[in-house]
N, C-alpha and C positions, 0 to 999 in steps of 0.2 A: 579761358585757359591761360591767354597773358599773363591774366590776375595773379592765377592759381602759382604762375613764374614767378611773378611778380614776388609774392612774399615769400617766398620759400628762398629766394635770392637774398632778402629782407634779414629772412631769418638763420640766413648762414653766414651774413655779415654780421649780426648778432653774435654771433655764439664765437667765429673765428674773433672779433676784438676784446670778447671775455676770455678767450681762453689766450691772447696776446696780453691783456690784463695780466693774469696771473700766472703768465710766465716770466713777465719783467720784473711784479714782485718778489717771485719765489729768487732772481737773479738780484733784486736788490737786496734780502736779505741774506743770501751768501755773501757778498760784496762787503754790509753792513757786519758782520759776524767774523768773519777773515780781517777788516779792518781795526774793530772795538777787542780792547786788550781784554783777557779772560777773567770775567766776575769771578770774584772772590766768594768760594764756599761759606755755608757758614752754619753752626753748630749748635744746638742748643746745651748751655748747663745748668747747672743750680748752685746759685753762689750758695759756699759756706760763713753763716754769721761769725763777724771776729769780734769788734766794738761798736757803739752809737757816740755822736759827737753833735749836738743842740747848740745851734747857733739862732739867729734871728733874720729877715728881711729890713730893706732900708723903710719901710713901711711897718716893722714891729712885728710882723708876723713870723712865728714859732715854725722851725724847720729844724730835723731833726735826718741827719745823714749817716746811713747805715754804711758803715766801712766792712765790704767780705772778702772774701777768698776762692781761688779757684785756681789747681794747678793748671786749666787750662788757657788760663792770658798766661800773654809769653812774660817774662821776667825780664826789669830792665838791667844796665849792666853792673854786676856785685862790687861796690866801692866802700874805702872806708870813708872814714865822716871828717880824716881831714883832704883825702880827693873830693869828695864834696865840696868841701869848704873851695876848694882852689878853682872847681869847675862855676863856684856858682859866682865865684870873685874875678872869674876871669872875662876876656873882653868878648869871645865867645864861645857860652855855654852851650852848644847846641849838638854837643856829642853827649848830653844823658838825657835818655828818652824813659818816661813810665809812662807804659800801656795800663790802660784802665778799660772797662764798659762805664758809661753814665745809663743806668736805669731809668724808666719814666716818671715824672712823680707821682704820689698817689699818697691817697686822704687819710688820716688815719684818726684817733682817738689816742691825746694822754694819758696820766695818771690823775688830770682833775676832770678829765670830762670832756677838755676843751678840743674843736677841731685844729687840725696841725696837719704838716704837710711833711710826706718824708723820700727819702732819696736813695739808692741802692746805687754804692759803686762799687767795683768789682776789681779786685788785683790780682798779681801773682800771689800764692800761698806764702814762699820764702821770704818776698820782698813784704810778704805782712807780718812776718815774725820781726822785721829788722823795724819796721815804722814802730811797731809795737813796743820795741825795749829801745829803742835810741829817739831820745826827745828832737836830736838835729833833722832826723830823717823823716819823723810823726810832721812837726812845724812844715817842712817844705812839702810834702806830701798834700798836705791839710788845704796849704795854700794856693798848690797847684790847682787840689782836685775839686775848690772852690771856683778858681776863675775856669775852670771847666763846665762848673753847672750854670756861673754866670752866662758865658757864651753861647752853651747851649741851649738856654731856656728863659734868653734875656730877662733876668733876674739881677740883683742887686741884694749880698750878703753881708752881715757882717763877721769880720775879721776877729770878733769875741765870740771864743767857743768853749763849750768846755765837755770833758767828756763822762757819760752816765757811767756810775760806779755799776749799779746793780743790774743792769740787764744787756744783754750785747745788739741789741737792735731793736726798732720801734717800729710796732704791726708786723706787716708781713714783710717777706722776701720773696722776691718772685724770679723766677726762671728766664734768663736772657738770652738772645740770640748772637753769635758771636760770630766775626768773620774769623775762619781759618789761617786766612792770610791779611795781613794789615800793612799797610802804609804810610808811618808816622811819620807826623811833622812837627819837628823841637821850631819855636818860636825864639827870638830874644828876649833873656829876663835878666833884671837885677836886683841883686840881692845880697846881702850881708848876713855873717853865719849868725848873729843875734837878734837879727828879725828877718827873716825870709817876703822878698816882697817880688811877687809877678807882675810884669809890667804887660805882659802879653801871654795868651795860651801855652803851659808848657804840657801837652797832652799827646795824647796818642791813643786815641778812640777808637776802638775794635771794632764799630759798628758801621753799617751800610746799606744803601741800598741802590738798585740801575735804574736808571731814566729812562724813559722809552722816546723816543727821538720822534721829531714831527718827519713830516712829507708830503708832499705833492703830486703830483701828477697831468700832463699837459700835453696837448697833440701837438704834433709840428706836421705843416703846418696849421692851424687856427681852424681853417675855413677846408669844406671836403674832405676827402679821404684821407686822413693823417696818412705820411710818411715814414712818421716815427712816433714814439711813445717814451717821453723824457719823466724820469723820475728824480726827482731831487730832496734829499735825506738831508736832513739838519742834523749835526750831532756839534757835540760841546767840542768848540775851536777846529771844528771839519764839515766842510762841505760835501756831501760826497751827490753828484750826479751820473746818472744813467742812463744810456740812449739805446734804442733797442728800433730796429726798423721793422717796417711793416710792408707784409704784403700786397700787391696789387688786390684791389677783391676780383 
């Protein structure tokens, strides 16, 4: 009969520090959620094709970047081309942002056969009317949205491009996911209105996604009946811990 006490005492300390388990969880993910700023939604579209632009890798390899459209990246701010000039000659440029998506890459087939690699980026619709008729705005654009693919997909391009007469894109175009809400961040760059040259990222990449944060979990004290039940959540530049006490059994 002891026995029979025995476990069923066993078995209600059981169950009571499971269900003390996941009640400090369920407390540390409110805690975590109330503290982590609100993910950015995000959308899917379907760029529309504008032009193709065939450059090279620092290794020879044939890369071939699809420039599209979509009025759903935001537009960056409508300047003329000589505010341009003054912002990109200025000491700092860091008040004009172009939002773009960078696409994955993916394999494709030329016109001789040969394997090639191509790129989908994705703009405002207006601001592709404006790259498209003004060669100041095409050059800077070109340039940016190169050390864009550079840093994204540690690559190395060359700065010789030229653009396909006959077709507005190479292979497919595929469907992007886009955050709603964005967070640009203009880099320092310098440049001259007769060669446009980025020294650092000038981008503003639509794209994201959330981290899911470590954790732990640890009795206090160590040794016998915990006291307490500490949890501690790692999150990027935040500690966040939580102490939750426990009942006597």
């Amino acid at each position: 009969m002891a026995s029979d006490k025995s476990l069923l005492s066993a078995e209600l300390n059981a169950d009571m520090e499971e269900a003390l388990y996941e009640q400090m969880l369920m407390k540390a993910k409110q805690e975590i959620q109330s503290r982590l700023p609100d993910l950015p939604e995000s959308t899917q579209i379907r760029p529309q094709p504008g032009f193709c632009i065939k450059t090279r890798t620092s290794k020879n390899a044939k890369i071939f970047i699809n420039i599209c459209k979509s009025n759903q990246i935001p537009a960056p701010p409508d300047l003329t081309e000589q505010e341009l000039v003054s912002i990109l000659e200025s000491d700092d440029p860091s008040g004009y942002r172009v939002p773009m998506s960078l696409g994955e890459p993916h394999v494709e087939v030329d016109n001789n056969g040969s394997g090639c690699t191509a790129y989908d980026i994705v703009i405002n619709s207006t601001f592709f009317e404006k790259i498209k008729n003004n060669e100041l705005f095409r050059e800077f654009f070109i340039t940016v949205a190169m050390e864009g693919l550079e840093n994204k997909y540690e690559t190395e391009l060359s700065r010789e491009w030229r653009m396909l007469k006959n077709r507005k894109f190479m292979g497919s175009i595929f469907d992007q996911n886009i955050r709603t809400k964005s967070k640009p961040m203009i880099q320092e760059m310098d440049s001259k209105p007769s060669q446009v040259t980025v020294n650092k990222p000038l981008i503003s990449e639509v794209e994201s996604s959330p981290v899911k944060p470590d954790y732990t979990i640890v009795a206090e004290p160590p040794e016998g009946h915990p006291s307490f039940l500490v949890a501690e959540i790692s999150l990027p530049k935040v500690v966040l811990t939580i102490t939750m006490p426990v009942h006597p059994a």
